[in-house]
Each structure stands twice: as C-alpha cells, then as structure tokens.
C-alpha positions as CSV (number, residue, x, y, z in Angstrom):
1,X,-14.1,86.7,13.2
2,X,-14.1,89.9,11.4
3,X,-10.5,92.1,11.9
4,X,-12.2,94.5,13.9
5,X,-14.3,92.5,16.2
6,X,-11.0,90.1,16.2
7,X,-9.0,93.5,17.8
8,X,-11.7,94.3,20.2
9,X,-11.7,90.8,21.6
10,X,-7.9,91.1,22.3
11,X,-8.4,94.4,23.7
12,X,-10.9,93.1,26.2
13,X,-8.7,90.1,27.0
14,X,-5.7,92.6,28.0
15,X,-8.1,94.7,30.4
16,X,-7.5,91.7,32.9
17,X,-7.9,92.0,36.6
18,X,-3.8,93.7,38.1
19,X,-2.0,90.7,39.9
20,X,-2.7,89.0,42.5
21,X,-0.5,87.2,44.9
22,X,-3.2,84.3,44.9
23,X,-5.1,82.4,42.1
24,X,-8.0,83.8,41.6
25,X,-11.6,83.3,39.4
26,X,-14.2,85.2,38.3
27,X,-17.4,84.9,40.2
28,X,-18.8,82.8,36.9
29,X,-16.9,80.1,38.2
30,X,-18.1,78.5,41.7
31,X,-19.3,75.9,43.9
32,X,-23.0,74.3,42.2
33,X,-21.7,75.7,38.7
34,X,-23.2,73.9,35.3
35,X,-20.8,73.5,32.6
36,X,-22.0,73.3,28.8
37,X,-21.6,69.0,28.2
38,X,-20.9,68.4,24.9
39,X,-18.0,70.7,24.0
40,X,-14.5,71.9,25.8
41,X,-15.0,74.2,28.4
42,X,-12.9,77.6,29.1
43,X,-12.2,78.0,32.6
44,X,-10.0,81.2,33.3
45,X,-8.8,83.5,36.3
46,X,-5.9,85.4,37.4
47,X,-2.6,84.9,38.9
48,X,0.7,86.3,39.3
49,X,2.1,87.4,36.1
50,X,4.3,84.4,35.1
51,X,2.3,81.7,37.9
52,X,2.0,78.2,36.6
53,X,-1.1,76.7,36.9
54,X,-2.9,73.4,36.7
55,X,-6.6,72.7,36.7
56,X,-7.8,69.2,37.3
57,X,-11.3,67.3,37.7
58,X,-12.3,64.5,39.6
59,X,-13.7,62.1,39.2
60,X,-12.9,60.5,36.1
61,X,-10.0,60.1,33.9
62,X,-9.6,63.4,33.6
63,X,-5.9,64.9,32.5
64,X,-5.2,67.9,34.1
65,X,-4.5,71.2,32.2
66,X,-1.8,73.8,32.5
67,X,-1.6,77.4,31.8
68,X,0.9,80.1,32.4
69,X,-0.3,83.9,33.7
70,X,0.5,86.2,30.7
71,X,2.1,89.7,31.9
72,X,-1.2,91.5,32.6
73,X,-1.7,88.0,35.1
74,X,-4.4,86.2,33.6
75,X,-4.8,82.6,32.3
76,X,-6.9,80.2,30.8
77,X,-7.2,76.6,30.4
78,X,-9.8,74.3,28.0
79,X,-11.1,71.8,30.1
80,X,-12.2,68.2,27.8
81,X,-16.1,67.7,27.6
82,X,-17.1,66.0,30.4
83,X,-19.5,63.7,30.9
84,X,-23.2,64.5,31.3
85,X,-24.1,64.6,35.2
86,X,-21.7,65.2,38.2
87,X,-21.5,66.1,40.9
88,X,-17.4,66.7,40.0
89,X,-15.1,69.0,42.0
90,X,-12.7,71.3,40.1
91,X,-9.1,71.8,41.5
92,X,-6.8,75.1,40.6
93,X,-3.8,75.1,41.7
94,X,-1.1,77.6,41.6
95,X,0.8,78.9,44.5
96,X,-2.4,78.2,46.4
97,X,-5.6,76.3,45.6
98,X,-9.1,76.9,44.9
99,X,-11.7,74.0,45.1
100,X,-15.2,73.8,43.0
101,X,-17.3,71.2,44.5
102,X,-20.4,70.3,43.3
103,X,-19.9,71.0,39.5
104,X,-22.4,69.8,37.4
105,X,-22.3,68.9,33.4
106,X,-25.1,70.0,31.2
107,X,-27.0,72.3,29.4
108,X,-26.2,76.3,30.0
109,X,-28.6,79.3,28.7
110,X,-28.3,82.7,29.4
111,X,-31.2,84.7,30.0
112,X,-31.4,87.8,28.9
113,X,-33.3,91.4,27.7
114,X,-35.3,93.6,29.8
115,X,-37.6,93.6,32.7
116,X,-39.7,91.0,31.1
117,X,-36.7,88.5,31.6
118,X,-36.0,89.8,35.0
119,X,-39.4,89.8,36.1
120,X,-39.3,86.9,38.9
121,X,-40.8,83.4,39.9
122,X,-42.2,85.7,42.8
123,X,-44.3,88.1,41.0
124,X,-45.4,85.2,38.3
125,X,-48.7,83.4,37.8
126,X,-49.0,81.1,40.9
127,X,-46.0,82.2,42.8
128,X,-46.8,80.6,45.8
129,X,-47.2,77.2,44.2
130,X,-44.6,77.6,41.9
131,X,-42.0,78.5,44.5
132,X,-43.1,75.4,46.8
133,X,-42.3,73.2,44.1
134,X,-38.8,74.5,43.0
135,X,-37.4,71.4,44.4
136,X,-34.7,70.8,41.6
137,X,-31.2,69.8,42.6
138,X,-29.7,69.4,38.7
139,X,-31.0,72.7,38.2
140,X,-29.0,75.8,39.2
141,X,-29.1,79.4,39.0
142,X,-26.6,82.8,38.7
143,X,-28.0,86.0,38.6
144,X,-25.4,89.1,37.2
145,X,-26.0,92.8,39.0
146,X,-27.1,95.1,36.9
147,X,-24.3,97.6,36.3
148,X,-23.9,100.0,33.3
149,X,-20.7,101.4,32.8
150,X,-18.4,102.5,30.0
151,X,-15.3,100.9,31.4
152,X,-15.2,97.0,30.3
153,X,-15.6,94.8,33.2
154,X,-14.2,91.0,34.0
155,X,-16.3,90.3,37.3
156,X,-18.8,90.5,39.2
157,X,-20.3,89.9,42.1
158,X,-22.8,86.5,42.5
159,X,-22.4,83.1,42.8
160,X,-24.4,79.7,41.6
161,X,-27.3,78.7,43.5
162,X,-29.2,75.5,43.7
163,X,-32.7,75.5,42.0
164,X,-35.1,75.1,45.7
165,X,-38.1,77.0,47.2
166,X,-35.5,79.4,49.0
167,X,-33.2,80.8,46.2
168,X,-36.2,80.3,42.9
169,X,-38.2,83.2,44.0
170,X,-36.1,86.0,43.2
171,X,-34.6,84.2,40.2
172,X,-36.3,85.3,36.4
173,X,-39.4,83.7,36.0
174,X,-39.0,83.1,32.4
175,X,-35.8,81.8,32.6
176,X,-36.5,79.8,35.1
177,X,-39.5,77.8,33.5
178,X,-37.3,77.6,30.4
179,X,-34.6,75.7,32.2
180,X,-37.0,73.6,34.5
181,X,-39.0,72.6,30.8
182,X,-35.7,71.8,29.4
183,X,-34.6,69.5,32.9
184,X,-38.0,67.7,32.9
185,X,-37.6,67.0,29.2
186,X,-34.4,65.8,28.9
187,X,-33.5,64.6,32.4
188,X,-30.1,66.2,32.5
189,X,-28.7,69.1,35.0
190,X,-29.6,72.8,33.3
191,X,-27.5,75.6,34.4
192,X,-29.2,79.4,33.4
193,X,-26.9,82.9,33.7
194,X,-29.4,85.7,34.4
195,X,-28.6,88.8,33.3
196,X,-31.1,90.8,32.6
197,X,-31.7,94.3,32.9
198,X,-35.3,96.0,33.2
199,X,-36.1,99.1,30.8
200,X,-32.6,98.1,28.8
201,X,-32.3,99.5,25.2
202,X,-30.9,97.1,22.4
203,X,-27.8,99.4,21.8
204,X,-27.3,99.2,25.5
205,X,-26.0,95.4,24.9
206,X,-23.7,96.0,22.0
207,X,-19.8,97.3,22.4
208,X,-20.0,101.3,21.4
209,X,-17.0,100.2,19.0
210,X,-19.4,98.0,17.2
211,X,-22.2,101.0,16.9
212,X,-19.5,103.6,16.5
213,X,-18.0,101.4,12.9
214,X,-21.7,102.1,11.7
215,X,-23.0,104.8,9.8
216,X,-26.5,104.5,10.6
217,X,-25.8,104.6,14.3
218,X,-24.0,107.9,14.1
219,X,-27.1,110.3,14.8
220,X,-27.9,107.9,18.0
221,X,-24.2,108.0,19.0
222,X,-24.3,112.0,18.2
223,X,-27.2,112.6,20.6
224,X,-25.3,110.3,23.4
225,X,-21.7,112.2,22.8
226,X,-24.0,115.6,23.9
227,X,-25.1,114.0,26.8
228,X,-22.0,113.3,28.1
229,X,-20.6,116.5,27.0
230,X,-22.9,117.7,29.0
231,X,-22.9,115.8,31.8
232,X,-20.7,117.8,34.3
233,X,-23.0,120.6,34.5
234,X,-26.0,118.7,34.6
235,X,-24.3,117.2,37.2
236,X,-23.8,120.4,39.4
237,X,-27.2,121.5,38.7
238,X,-28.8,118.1,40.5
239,X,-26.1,118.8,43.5
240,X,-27.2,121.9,43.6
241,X,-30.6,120.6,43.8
242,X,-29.6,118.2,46.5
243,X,-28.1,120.8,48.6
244,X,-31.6,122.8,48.3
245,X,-33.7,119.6,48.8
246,X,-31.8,119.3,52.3
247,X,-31.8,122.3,53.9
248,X,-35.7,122.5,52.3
249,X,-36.8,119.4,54.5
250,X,-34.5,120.4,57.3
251,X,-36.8,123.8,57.8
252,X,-39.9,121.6,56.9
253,X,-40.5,123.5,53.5
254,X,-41.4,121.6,50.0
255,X,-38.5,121.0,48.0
256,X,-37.7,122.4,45.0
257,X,-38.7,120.6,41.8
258,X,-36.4,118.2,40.7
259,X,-33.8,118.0,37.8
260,X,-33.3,115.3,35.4
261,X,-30.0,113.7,37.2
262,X,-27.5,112.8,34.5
263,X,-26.2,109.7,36.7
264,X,-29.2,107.7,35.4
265,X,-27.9,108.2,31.8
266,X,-24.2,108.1,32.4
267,X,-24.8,104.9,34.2
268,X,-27.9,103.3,33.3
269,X,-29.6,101.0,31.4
270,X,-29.4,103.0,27.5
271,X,-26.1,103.9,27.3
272,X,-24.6,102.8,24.0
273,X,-22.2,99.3,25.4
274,X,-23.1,100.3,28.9
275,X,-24.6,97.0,29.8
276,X,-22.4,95.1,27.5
277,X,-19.4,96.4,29.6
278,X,-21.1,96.2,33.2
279,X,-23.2,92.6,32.8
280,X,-22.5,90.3,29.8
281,X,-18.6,91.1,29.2
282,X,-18.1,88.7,32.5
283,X,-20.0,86.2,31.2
284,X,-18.7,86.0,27.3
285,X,-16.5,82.6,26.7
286,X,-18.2,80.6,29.6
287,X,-19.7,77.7,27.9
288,X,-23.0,77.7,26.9
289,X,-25.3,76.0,24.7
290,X,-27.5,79.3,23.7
291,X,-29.2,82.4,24.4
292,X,-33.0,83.2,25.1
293,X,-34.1,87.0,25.1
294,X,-37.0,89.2,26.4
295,X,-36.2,92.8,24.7
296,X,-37.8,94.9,22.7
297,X,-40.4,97.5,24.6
298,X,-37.8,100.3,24.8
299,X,-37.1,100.4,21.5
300,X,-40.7,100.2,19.9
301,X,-40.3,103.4,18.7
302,X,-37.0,103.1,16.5
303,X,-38.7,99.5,15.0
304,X,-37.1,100.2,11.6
305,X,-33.4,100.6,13.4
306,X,-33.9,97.5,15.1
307,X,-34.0,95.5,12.0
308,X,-30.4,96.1,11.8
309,X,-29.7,96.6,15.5
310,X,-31.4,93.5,16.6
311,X,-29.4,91.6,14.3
312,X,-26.2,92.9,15.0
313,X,-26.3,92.5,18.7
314,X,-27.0,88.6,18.0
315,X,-23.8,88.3,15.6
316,X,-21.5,90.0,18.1
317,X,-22.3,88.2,21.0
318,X,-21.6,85.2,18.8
319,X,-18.6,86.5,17.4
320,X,-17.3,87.4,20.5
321,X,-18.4,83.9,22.2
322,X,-16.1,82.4,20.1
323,X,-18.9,79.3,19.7
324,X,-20.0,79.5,16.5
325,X,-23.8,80.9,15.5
326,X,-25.0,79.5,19.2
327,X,-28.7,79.2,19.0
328,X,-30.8,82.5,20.2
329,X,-34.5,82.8,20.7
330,X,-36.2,85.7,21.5
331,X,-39.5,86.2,22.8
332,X,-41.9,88.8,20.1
333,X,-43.6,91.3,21.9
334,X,-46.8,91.0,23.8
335,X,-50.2,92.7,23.3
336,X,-50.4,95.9,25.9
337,X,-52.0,99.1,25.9
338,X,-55.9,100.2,24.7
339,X,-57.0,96.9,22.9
340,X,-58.2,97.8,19.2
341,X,-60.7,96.1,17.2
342,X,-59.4,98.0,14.0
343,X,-56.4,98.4,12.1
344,X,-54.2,101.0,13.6
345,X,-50.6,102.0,13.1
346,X,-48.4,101.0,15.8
347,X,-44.4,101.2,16.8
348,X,-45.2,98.0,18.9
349,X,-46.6,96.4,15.6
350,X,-43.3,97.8,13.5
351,X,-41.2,96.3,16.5
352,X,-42.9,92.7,16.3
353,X,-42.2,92.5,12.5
354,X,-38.5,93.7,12.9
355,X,-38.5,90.7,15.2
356,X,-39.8,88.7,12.6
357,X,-37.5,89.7,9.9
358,X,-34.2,88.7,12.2
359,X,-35.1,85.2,11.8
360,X,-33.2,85.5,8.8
361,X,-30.4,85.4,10.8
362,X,-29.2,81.0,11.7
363,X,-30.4,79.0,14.0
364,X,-32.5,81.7,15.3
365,X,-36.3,81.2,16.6
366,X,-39.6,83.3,17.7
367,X,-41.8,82.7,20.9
368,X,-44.6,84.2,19.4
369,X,-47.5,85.5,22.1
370,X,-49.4,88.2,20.7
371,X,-52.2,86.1,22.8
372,X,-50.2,86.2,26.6
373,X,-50.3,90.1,27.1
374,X,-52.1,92.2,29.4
375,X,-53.5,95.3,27.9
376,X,-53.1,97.4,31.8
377,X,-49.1,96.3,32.7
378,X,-46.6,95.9,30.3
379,X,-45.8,93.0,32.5
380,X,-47.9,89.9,32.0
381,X,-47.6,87.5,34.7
382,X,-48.4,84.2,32.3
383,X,-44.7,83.7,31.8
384,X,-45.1,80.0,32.3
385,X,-46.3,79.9,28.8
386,X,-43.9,82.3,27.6
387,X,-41.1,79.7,28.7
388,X,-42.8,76.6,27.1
389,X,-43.0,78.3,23.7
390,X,-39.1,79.6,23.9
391,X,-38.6,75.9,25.5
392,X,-40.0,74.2,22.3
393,X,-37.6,76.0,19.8
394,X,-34.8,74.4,22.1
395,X,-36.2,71.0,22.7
396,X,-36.8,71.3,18.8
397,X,-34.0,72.8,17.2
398,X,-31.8,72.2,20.2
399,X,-32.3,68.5,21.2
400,X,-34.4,66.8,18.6
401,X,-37.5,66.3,20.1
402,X,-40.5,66.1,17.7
403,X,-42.7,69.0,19.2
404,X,-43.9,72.1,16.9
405,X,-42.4,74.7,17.7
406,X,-42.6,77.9,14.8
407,X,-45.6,80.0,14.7
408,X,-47.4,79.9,11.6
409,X,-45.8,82.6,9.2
410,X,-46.8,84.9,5.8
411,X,-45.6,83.4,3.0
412,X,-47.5,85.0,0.1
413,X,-50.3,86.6,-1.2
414,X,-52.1,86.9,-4.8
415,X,-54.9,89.3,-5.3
416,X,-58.5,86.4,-7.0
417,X,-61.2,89.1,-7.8
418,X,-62.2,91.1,-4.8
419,X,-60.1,88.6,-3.0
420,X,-56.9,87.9,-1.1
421,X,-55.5,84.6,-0.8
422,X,-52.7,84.2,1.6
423,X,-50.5,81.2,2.0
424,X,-48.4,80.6,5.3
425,X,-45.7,78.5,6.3
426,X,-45.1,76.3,9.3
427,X,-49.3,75.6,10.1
428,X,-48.9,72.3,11.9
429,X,-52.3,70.3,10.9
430,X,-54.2,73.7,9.4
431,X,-55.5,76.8,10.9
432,X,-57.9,77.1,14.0
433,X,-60.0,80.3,15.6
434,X,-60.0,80.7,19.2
435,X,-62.9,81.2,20.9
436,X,-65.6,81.5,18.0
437,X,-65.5,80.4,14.6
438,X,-65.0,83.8,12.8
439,X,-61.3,84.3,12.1
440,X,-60.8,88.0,13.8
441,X,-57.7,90.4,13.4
442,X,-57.4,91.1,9.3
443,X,-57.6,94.3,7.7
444,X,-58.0,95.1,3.7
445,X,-56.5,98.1,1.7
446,X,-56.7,99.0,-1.9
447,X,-54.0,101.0,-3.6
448,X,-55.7,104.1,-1.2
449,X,-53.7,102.6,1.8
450,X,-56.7,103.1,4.0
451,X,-57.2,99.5,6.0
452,X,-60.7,98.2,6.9
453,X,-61.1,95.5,9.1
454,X,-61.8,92.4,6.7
455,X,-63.4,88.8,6.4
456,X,-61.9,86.0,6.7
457,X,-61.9,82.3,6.0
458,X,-59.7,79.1,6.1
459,X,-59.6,77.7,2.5
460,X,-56.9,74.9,3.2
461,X,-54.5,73.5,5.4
462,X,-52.0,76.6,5.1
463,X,-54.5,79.3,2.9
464,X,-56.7,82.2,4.2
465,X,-58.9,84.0,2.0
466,X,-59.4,87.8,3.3
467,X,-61.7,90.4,1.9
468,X,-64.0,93.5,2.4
469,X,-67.4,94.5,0.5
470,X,-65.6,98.1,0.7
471,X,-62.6,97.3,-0.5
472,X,-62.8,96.4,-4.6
473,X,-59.3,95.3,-5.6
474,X,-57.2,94.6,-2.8
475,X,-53.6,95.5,-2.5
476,X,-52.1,94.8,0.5
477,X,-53.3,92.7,4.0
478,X,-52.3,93.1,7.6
479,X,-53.1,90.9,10.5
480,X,-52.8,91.5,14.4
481,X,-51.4,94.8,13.5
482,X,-52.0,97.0,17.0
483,X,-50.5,97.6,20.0
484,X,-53.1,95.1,21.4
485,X,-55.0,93.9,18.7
486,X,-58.2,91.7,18.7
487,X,-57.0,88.4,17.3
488,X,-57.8,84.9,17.3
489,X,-55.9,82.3,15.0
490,X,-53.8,79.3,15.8
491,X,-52.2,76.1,14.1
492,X,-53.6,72.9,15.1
493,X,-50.4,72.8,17.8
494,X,-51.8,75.6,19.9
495,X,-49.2,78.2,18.6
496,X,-50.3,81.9,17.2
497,X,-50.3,83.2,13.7
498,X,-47.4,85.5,13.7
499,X,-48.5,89.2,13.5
500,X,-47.6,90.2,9.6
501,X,-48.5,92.8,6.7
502,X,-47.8,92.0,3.0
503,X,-47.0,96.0,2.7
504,X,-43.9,97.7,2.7
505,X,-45.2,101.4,2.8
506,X,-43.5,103.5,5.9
507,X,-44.3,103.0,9.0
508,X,-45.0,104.7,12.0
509,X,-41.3,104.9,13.3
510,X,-39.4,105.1,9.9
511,X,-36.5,107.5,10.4
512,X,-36.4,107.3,14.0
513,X,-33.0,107.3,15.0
514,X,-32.8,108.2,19.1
C-alpha cells in the first residue's frame, strides 16, 4: 500500500462509531450473512473503549478470537476460513452478546456502478417468471442505501436477506443473475452486496484525497470547490423559492419557476468521494471474492479521463480492501440512442474503448454487449444475458471452469494493396455474422481521416480483411464505432467482437475535464 493510501486507511479506521455501553456491529454483519470461504474473514464492531471481546463459531472446531476496543471503541478480530456451507451461528461476546444465526460460507461479490446495476429483478426481462422462481436458500442478498456525503461513514442501514420470490424482486437484476449463475454452477452458497447507485459518476466512487493527489483531476475538483463555495446562497435562493411555491399553491396561482437546488449536488450522486464515503466505505474489508460493475453512461463525455479514472478507482478499492488485486469485471457499455449504419463519432464509442484499454489492469475482465441495448431506454431489460457474460469471466477466471469467456479483441492491422488485414485475439473456433452472411459494422479511412463504411470478409480463424472501392490506401479501421451502431460479428462461443479503432487521432471528448 502506497504511504498515502496507507494514511488514509488509518484515518478512516479512527473515524469509528463514539462508545457504546454494548457491543455492537455494523449492519454488514447479520443473521443469513455469506462469508468469503477460502480466506480469513474480518469481522469488526464497537465497544467500550478498553472492552474485551471474544468471537466464536459453532459448529466446528472453531477457536475463538479475542480483541480489545482501541480508545476510539472499535475492534476487530480475523475469523479462520471456514468451511464451505453452513448454516453456522456467530457468537460476540463482550459485556453483552450478539448472536449471528444462519451464517453461510461461500462466494461474496459486490455489485456495483449505476442505475444499470440497480436496475431490479422486477423491472427485468420476465419479471414475473423470474421472481416466481427465486427459490434459492444458499443464496442471499444486502442492498446499501444510497447516500452521498462528504463525511466518511462506518454503517448503514440494511440487513441480509434470503434469496425467495418475496425479497428478489427489488434486489439488482444483474447482480442477481450473476450470483444465481455462479450458485447453479458451482453448487455452493453466493452471498452479493448491492450497492449501486443510478446516474453515479466514476469520481463519485473514489476518496476526494485520491483525486485531490492528482494533477489531472484539478480542473474537475476546481469546478466542484465553486459549487460548494457557492452553495449557501444557492441554497437561500431555492428556500426562497420554496417559500414562494407555498404561498403560490396556497392562493391557487402557478408557481414560480424553479431553481437548480444545490442539495442534489452537495449530496448526490457526482460529488467527488461522495458515494465512496456514504455506500462502499461500510462495506470495505468485509470478505469478498470480487467485484462486478455497471458504470459508465455518466461519464461518456469525459471518455479520455476515464482511461485514467476508471483505473484508479479499481486500484483503490483494492488497495484499500486490503485483499490483494481482487478480481473486477465490468460490464462495456450498451448500444442506445439513434441506431447508425455509418461511421460516426461518438463519446459512447470513446467510453467503450476506455473500458477496453483498463483491462490492462490484473485480473480484470469485459462483458462485452454492444448487441443487448435498446436504442429508446438507456435501460435494456435483457440483463439475464448481461449476467451470464460477467458470470463466465468468474466461472473462468474465478473457478476454473472451461467456458469462453473474452470477447474477441484487435490485435493488429497491416495495410495488403487496397486492403486491410486485421488479426484479433481471443476468437474461440473463428468468426461468425449474425443474422446474414455479410459482416456489417467496419468503416475505412485513408490518411484524409474521413471513414466510409467498408467490406468485409473472414480470411481465417482470427483474420478479417476490410476495404472500400473509395478508399485507395487505407490507414486506419474502426468497427461498431456509434452510439448504437449496426453490427453483426461473433466468435464461434456466441460472444461479440469488441468495439475497436486502430486510430489514435482525437476524439470526440478529448480535453473534457467536468
């Protein structure tokens, strides 16, 4: 751990809960709760400064664990790796007791991002079938309020639910099919941490210190130190609005227009380290066997920023999990918006291949499903599909279970002639159109930079050939590159070619920085 991430850790751990004259945990910690098998498990809470306490498990040969309350009252004990299954009950003891019954051992994701993620079982594909089958005891569920605030927070309120027909619906639908993939598959209790937040920007999920130690993030946190510097009297403008909106409707008159109220920046979803402070600060150092992520929409227009943002939100979270590089797969974006036939420059397009370009990072993996949007709502409701893909990286990468599980990816192109031969990686058993035989989505540019939409054809197992009679010495090849483009071609497994160009000239949203 870096020195500075190593001093906000111990700053976060000293903004415990005040003393309490009885033991107390953190609402991450309850009856039905799934803890990560494989691995020691943190279990911590708060006590009178000084309180001895002991944490024991039953069944099993278990040896019970001791901790002491530190001044500020908190402790924490490691609890040994316990065997896969359950049910076990968790005893703390201080000077009084607290019983988790019903604990389970076995595989823990968090669920995270934006709307997307929290888009629910209810308002998926089949909802009423879905929800009628949800009948999965070893599956259970925790969903953290949405609250965005600049002071670091250690709880929350929720509690662990078992997977059933009354508590799934409400639950995130991706997340959910994730974690019921992964239980099928492996036949072992799946416990999933929802935390996500709808319309949340990247920056909104990363401490402010982390931003603020930066350079490149000092125009975005410029434009945020305004706001709040303005803030109190934006904030007796909309009470004055208030006022006037009352006493408008109590005399049956229109109300004035509204004001842009401050309190949805202050406290929303955008806010540099607002949502890391409010939602996934409560959660960090329960144990966990990865992360799988839904984000990207809100900041499709500051693509190029989120090829270092992106990035450095997934090695804090690890850093500050204290588990290593856990694993992390994100979901690309989706096609949405006017569907185009022709090559187009697009912020969605520049978002996607920042996406791409953070699996540099380890043990990090792509659901690729430029095929899965909906061109009228931002929200598709196929997020049954969505789930499998993210669920083969883990089964994969995860659990070693022979299933594909990478989209095909650009690897390289040389210029033959009038023609452009690309070669791709990961293209289990070749290429293969959908729908017709004509491979649709590639556009052609000479030195000019103008694209055309181009031919195409399969030339081997991982090689495209791509080319236009207008275009006589090709220098650069984009696929699937629109908001919604009109594209066609798959591996042999099912899975999309990822969206890619083999340019590097600026984009769309170069410079962007708020």
């Amino acid at each position: 751990m870096t020195t500075g991430l190593a001093a906000l850790a111990a700053a976060l751990m000293m903004a415990a809960a005040p003393a309490r004259a009885d033991v107390k945990l953190p609402a991450i910690f309850g009856d039905h709760m799934v803890l990560q098998r494989g691995q020691a498990d943190k279990i911590w809470g708060w006590a009178d400064p000084g309180e001895e306490i002991t944490v024991s498990v039953a069944p099993g040969d278990h040896q019970p664990k001791s901790a002491k309350a530190g001044a500020d009252g908190r402790w924490e004990v490691s609890l040994d790796a316990l065997e896969t299954g359950g049910p076990y009950t968790i005893t703390v003891k201080g000077k009084n007791t607290v019983t988790l019954s019903d604990v389970l051992s076995g595989e823990v994701w968090v669920c995270s991002g934006q709307s997307n993620m929290q888009w629910n079982v209810g308002s998926a594909n089949d909802a009423d079938l879905e929800i009628r089958a949800a009948k999965f005891p070893g599956i259970r569920l925790i969903t953290v309020p949405n609250r965005g605030t600049q002071e670091p927070q250690k709880d929350f309120q929720g509690r662990w639910e078992v997977c059933s027909p009354e508590t799934v619906g409400g639950f995130s639908a991706v997340g959910y099919f994730f974690g019921r993939q992964i239980h099928q598959t492996l036949g072992v209790p799946v416990g999933l941490i929802n935390d996500a937040w709808g319309g949340s920007a990247c920056e909104a999920w990363i401490p402010r210190e982390k931003l603020a130690a930066d350079p490149r993030y000092k125009p975005l946190l410029d434009h945020w130190a305004q706001a709040e510097a303005n803030y109190p009297q934006a904030k007796k403008a909309h009470d004055k609005w208030e006022a006037a909106a009352a006493k408008a409707k109590a005399e049956g008159k229109p109300a004035p227009q509204e004001p842009h109220n401050p309190d949805w920046d202050m406290h929303g979803n955008s806010r540099p380290g607002n949502i890391f402070n409010g939602v996934l600060l409560p959660t960090i150092g329960y144990g966990i066997r990865g992360a799988i992520w839904y984000q990207g929409e809100s900041n499709s227009g500051r693509a190029y920023q989120y090829r270092h943002m992106f990035p450095l939100m997934i090695e804090t979270w690890r850093d500050l999990w204290g588990q290593g590089d856990f694993s992390f797969y994100w979901v690309q974006l989706a096609d949405f918006m006017e569907e185009k036939d022709r090559p187009v420059e697009s912020g969605w397009a520049e978002l996607r291949e920042a996406q791409t370009m953070t699996l540099k990072l380890p043990h990090t993996g792509e659901a690729v499903i430029i095929d899965l949007g909906e061109g009228r709502d931002i929200h598709p409701r196929n997020k049954q599909d969505v789930a499998k893909r993210l669920a083969r990286w883990a089964l994969a990468k995860d659990y070693g279970v022979p299933v594909p599980c990478q989209s095909p990816t650009y690897r390289s192109m040389k210029v033959e002639g009038r023609k452009a031969v690309l070669t791709f990686d990961h293209v289990d058993g070749g290429f293969r159109p959908f729908d017709v035989d004509e491979l649709r989505g590639f556009a052609v540019a000479g030195a000019d930079r103008k694209f055309v939409k181009a031919q195409a054809k399969v030339t081997g197992d991982n090689t495209i050939e791509v080319w236009s009679d207008s275009v006589s010495d090709p220098a650069a090849v984009r696929y699937a590159w629109a908001d919604n483009p009109v594209c066609n071609v798959y591996s042999q497994a099912g899975l999309p070619l990822t969206p890619f160009r083999t340019d590097d000239w600026p984009g769309i949203t170069a410079g962007n920085t708020h």
